[in-house]
Backbone as XML, in Angstrom:
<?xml version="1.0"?>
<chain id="A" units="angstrom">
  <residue number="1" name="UNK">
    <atom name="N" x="-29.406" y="-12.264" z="13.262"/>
    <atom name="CA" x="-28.609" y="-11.359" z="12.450"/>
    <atom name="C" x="-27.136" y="-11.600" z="12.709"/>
  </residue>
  <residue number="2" name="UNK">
    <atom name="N" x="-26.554" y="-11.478" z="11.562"/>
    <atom name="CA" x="-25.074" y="-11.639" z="11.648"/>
    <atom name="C" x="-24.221" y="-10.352" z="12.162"/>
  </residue>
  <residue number="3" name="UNK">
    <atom name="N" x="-23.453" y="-10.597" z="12.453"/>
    <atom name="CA" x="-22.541" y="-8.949" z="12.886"/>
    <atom name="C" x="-21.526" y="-9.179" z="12.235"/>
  </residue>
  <residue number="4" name="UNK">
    <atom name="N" x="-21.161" y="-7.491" z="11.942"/>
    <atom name="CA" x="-19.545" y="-7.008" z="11.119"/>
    <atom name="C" x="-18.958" y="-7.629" z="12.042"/>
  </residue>
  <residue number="5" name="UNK">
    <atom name="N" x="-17.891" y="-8.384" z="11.324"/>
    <atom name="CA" x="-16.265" y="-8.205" z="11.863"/>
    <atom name="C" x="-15.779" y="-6.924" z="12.371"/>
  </residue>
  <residue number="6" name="UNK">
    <atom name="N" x="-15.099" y="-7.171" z="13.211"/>
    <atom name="CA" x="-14.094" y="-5.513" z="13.903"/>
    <atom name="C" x="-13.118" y="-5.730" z="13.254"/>
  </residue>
  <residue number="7" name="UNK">
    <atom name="N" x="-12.068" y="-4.484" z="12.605"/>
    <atom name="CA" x="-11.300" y="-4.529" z="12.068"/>
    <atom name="C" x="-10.079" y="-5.109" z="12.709"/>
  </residue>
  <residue number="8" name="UNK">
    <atom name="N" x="-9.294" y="-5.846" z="12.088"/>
    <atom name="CA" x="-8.437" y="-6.788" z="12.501"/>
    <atom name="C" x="-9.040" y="-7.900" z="12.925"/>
  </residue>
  <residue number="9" name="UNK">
    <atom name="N" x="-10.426" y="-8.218" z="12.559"/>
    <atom name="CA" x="-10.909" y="-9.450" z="13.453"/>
    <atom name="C" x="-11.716" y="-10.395" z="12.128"/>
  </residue>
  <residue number="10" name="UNK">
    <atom name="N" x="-11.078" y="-11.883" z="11.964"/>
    <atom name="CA" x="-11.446" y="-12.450" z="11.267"/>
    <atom name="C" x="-11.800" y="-13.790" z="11.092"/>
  </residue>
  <residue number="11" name="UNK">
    <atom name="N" x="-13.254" y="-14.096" z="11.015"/>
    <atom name="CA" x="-13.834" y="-15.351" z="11.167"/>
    <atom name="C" x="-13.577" y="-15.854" z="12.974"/>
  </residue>
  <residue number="12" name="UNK">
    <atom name="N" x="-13.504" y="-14.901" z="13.721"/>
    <atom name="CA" x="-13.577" y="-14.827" z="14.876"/>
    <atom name="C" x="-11.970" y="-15.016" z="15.880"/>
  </residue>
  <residue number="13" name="UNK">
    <atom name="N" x="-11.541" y="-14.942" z="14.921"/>
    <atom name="CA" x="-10.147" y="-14.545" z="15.152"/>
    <atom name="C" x="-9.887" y="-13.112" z="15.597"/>
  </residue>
  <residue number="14" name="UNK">
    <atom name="N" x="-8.771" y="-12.663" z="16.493"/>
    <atom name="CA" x="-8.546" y="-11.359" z="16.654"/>
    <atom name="C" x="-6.885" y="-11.377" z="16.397"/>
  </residue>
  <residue number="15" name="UNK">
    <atom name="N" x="-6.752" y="-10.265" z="15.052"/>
    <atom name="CA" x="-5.163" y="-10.328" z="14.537"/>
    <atom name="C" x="-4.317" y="-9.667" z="15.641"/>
  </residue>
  <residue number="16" name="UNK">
    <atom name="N" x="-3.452" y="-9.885" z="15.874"/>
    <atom name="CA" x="-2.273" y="-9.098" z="17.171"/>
    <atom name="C" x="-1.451" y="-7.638" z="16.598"/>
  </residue>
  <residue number="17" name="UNK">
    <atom name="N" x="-1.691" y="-7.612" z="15.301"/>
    <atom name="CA" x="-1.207" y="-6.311" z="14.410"/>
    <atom name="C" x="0.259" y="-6.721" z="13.970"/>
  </residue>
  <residue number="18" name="UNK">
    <atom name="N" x="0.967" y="-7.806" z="14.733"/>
    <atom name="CA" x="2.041" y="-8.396" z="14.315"/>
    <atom name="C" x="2.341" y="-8.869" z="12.725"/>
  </residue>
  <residue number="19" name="UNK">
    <atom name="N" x="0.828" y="-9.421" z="12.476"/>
    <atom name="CA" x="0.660" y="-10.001" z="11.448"/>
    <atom name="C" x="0.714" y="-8.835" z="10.210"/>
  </residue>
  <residue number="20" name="UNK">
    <atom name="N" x="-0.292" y="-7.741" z="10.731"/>
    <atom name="CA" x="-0.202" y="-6.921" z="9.638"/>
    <atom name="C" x="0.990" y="-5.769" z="9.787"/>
  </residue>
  <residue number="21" name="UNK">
    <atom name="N" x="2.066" y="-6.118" z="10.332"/>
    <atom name="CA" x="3.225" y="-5.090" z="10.382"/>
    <atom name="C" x="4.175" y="-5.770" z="9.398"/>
  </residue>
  <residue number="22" name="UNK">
    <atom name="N" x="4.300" y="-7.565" z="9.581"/>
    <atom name="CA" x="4.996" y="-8.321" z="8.549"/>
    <atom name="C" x="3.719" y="-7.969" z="7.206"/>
  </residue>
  <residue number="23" name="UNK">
    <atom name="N" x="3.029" y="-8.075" z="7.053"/>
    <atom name="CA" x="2.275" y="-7.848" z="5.735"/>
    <atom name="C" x="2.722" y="-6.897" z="4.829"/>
  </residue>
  <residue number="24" name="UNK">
    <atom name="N" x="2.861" y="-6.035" z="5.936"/>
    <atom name="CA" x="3.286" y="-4.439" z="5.619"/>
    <atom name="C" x="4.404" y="-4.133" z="5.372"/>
  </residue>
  <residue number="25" name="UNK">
    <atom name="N" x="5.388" y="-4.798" z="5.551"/>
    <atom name="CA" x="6.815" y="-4.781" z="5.310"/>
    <atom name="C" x="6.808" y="-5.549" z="4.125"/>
  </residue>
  <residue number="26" name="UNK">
    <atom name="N" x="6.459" y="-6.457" z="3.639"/>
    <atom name="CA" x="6.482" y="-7.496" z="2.732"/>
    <atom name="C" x="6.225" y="-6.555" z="1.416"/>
  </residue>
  <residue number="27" name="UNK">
    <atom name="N" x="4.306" y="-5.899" z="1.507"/>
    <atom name="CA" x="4.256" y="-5.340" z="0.365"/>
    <atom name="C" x="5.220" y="-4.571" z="0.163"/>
  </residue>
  <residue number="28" name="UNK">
    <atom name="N" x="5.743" y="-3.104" z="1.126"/>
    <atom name="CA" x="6.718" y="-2.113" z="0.313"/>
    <atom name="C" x="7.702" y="-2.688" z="0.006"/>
  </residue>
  <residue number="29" name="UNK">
    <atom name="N" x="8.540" y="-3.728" z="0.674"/>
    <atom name="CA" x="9.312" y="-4.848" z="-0.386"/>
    <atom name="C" x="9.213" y="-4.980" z="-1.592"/>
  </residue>
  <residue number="30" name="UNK">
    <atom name="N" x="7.674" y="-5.791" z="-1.781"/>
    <atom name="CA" x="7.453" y="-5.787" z="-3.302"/>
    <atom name="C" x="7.339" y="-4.779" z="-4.232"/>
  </residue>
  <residue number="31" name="UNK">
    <atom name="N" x="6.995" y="-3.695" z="-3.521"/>
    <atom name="CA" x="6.825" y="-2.419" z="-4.725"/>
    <atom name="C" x="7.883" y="-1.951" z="-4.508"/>
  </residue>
  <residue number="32" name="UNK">
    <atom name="N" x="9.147" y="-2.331" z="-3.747"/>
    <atom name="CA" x="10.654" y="-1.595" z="-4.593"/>
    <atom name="C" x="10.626" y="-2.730" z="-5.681"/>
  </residue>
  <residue number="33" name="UNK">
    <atom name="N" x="10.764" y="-3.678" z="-5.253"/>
    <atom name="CA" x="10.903" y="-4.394" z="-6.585"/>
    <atom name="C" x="10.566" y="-4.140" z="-7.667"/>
  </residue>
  <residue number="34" name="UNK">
    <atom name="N" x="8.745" y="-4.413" z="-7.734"/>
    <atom name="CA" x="8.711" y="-3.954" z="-9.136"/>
    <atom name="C" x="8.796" y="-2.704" z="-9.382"/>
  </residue>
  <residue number="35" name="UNK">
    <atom name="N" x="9.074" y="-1.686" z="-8.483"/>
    <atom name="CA" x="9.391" y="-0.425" z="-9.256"/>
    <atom name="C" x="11.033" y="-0.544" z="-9.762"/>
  </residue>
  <residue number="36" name="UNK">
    <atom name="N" x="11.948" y="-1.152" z="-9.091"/>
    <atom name="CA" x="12.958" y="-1.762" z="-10.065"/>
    <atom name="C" x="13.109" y="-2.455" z="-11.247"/>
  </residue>
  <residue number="37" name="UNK">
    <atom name="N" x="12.287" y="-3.101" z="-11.195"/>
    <atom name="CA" x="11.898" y="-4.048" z="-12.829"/>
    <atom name="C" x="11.346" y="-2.866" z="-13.612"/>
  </residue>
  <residue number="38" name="UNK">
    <atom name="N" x="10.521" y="-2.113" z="-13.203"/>
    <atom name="CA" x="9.957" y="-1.232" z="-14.453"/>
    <atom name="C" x="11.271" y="-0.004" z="-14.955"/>
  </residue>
  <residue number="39" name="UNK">
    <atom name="N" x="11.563" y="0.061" z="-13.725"/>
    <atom name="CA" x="12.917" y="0.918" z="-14.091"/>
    <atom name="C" x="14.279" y="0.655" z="-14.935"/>
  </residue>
  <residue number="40" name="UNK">
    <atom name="N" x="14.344" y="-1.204" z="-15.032"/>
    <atom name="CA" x="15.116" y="-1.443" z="-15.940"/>
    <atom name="C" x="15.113" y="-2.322" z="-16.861"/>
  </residue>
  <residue number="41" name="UNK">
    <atom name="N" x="13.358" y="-2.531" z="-16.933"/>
    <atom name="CA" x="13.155" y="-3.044" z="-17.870"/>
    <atom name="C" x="12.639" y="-1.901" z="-19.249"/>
  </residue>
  <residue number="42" name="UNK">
    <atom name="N" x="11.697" y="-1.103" z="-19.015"/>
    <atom name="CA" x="11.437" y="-0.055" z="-19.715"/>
    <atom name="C" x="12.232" y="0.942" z="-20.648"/>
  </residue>
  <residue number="43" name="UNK">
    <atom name="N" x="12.374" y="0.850" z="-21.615"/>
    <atom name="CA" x="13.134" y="1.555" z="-22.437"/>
    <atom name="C" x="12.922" y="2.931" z="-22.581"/>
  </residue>
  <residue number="44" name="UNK">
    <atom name="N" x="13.556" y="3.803" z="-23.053"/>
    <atom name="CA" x="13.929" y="4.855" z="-22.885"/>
    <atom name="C" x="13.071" y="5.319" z="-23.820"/>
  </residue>
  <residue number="45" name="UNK">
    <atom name="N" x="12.129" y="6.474" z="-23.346"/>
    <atom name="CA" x="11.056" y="6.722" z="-24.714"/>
    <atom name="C" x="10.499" y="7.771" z="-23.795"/>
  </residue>
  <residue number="46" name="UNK">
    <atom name="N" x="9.768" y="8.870" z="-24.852"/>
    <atom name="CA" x="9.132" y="10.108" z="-23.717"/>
    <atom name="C" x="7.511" y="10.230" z="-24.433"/>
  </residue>
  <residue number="47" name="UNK">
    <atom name="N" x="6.386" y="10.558" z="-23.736"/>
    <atom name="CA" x="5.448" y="10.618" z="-23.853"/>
    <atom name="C" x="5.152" y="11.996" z="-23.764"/>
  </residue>
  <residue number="48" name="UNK">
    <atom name="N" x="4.102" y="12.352" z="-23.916"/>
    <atom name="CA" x="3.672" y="13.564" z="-24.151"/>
    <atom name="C" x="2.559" y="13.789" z="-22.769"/>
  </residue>
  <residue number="49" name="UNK">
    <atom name="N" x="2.781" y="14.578" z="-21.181"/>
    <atom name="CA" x="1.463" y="14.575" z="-20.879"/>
    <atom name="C" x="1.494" y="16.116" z="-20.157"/>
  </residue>
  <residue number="50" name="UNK">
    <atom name="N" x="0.155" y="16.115" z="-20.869"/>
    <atom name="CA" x="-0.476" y="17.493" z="-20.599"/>
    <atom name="C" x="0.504" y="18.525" z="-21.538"/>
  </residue>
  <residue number="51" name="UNK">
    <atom name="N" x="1.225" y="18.051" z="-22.423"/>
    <atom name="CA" x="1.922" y="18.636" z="-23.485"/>
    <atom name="C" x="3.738" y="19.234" z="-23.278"/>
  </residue>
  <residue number="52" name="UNK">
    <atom name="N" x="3.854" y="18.826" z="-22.390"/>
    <atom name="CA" x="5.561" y="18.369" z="-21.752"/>
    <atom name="C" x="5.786" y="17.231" z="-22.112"/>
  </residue>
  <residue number="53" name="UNK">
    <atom name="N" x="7.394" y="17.124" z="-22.855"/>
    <atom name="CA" x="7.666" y="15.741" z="-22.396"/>
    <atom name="C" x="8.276" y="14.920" z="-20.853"/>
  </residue>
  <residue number="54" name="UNK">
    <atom name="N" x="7.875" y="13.438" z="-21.448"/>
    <atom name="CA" x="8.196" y="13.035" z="-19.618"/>
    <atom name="C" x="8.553" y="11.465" z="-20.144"/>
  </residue>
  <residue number="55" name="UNK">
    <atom name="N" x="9.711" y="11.142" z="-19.503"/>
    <atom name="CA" x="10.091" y="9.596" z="-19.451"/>
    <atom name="C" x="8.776" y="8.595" z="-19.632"/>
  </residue>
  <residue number="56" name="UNK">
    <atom name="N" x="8.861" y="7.765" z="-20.497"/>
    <atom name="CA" x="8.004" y="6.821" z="-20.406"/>
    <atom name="C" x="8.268" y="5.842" z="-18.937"/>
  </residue>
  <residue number="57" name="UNK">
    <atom name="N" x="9.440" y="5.662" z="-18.709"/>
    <atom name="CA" x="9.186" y="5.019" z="-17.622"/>
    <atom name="C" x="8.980" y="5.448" z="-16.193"/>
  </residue>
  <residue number="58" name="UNK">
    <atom name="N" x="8.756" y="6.835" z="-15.719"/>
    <atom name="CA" x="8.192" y="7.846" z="-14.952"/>
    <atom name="C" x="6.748" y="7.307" z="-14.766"/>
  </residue>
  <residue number="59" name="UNK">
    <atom name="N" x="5.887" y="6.658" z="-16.174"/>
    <atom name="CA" x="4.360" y="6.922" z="-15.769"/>
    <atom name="C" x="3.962" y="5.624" z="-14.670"/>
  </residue>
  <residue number="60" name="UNK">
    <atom name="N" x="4.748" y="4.757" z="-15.021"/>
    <atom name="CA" x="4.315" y="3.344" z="-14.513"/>
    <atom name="C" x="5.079" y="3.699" z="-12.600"/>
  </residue>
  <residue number="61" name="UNK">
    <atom name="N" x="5.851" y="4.594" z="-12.319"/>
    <atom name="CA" x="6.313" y="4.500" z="-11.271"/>
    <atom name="C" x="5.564" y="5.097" z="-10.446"/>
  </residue>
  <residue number="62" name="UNK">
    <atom name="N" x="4.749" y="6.069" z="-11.239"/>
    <atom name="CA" x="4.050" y="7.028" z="-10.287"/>
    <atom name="C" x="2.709" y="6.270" z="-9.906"/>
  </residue>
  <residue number="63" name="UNK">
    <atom name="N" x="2.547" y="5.347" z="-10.646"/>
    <atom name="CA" x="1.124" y="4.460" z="-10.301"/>
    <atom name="C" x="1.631" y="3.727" z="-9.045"/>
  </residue>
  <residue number="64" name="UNK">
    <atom name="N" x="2.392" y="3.292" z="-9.090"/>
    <atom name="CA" x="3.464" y="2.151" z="-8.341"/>
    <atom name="C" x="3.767" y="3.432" z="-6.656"/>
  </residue>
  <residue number="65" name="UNK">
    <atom name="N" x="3.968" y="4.076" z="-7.231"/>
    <atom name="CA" x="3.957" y="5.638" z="-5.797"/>
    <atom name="C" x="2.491" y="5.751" z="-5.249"/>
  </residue>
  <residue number="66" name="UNK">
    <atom name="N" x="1.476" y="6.073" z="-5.794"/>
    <atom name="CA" x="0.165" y="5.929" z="-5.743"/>
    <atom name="C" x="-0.263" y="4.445" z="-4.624"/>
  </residue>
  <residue number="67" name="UNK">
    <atom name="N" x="0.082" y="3.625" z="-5.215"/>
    <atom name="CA" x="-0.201" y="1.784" z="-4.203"/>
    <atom name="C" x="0.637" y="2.329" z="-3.158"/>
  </residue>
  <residue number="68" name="UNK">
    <atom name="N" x="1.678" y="2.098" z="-2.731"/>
    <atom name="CA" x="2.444" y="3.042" z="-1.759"/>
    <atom name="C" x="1.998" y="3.670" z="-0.936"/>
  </residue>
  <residue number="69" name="UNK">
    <atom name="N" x="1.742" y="5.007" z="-1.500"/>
    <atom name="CA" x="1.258" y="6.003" z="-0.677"/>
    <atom name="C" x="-0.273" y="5.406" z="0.432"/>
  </residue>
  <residue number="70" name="UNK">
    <atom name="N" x="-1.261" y="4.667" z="-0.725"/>
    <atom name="CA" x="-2.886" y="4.056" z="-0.156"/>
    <atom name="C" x="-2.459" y="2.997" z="0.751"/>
  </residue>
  <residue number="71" name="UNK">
    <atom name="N" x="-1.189" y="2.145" z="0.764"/>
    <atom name="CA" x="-0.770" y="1.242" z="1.419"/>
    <atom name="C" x="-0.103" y="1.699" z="2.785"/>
  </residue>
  <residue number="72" name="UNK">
    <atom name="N" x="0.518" y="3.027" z="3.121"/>
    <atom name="CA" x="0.779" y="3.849" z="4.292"/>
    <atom name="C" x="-0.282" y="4.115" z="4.875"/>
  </residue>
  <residue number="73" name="UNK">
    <atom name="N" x="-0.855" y="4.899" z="4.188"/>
    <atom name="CA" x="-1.769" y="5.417" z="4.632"/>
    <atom name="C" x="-3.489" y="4.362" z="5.248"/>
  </residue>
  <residue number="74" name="UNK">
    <atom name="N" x="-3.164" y="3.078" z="5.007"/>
    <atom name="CA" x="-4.147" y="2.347" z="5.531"/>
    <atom name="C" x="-3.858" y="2.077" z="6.451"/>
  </residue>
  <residue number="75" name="UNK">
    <atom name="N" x="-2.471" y="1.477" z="6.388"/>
    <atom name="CA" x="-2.033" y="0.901" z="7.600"/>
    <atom name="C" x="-1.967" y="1.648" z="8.833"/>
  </residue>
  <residue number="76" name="UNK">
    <atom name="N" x="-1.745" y="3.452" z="8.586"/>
    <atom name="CA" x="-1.908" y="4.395" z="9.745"/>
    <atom name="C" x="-3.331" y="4.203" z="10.175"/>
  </residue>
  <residue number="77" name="UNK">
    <atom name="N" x="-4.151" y="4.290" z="9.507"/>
    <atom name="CA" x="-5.580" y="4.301" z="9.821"/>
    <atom name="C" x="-6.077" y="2.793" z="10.649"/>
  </residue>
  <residue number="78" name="UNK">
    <atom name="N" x="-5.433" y="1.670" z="10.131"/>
    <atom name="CA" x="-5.199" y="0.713" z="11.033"/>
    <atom name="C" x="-5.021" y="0.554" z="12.022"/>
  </residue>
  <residue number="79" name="UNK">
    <atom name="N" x="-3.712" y="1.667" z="12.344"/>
    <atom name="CA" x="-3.127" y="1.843" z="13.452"/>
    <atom name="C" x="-4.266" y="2.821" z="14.405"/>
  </residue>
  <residue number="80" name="UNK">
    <atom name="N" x="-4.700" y="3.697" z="14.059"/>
    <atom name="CA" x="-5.727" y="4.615" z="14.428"/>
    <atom name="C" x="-6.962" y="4.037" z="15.224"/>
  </residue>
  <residue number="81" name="UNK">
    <atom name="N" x="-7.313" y="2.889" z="14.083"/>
    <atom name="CA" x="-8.590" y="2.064" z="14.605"/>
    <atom name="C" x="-7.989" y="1.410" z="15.840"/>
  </residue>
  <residue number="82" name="UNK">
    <atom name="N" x="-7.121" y="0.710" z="15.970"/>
    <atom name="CA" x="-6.665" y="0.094" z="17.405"/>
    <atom name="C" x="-6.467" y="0.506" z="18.317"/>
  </residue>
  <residue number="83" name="UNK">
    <atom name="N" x="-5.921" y="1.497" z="18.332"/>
    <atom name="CA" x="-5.876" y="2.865" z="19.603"/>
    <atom name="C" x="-6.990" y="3.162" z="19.856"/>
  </residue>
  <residue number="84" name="UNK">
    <atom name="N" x="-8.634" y="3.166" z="19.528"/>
    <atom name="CA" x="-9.363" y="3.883" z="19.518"/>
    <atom name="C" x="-10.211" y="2.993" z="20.313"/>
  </residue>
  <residue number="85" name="UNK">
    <atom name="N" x="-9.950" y="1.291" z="19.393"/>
    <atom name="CA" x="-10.393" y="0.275" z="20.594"/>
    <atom name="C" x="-9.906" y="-0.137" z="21.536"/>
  </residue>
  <residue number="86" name="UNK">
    <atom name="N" x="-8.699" y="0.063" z="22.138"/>
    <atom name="CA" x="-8.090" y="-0.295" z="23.208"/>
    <atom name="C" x="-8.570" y="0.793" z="24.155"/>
  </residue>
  <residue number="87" name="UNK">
    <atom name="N" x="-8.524" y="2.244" z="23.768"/>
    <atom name="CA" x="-9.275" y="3.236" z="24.909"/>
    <atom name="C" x="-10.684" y="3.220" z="25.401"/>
  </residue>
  <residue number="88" name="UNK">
    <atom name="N" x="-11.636" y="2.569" z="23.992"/>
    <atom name="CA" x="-12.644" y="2.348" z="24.446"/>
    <atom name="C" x="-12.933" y="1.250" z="26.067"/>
  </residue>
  <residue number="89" name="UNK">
    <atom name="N" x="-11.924" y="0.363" z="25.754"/>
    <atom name="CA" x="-12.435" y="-0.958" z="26.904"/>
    <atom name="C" x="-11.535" y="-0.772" z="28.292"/>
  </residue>
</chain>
């Protein structure tokens, strides 16, 4: 029988968390970016939701907030899992 990988551990490699702190810096990098591109590329237009109006270019940012937010929040849990194996041993 084969066994799971441990998190951070790949093809029998064990990551140092170094790797995923530059990872991690890189993506929220990229999502200022493209939340800059949508911000000035998007033209000025209002949508209708839930029967308010609201910037069309508001909807695409909040998706873009959403990746963000799941992208913090993994990486804490990341962080969580490693603490949890270092106390174990």
């Amino acid at each position: 029988m084969r066994e799971e990988p441990q998190p951070g551990e790949r093809n029998g490699l064990v990551d140092s968390g170094l790797g995923l702190e530059r990872r991690f810096r890189w993506a929220l990098a990229l999502y200022a970016v493209l939340a800059g591109l949508v911000w000035f590329t998007m033209g000025e237009g209002k949508v209708f939701v839930l029967g308010k109006p609201v910037e069309i270019r508001l909807v695409p940012l909040v998706v873009i907030g959403a990746m963000v937010l799941r992208t913090v929040l993994a990486r804490k849990a990341e962080k969580i899992r490693r603490d949890g194996d270092r106390g174990e041993r």
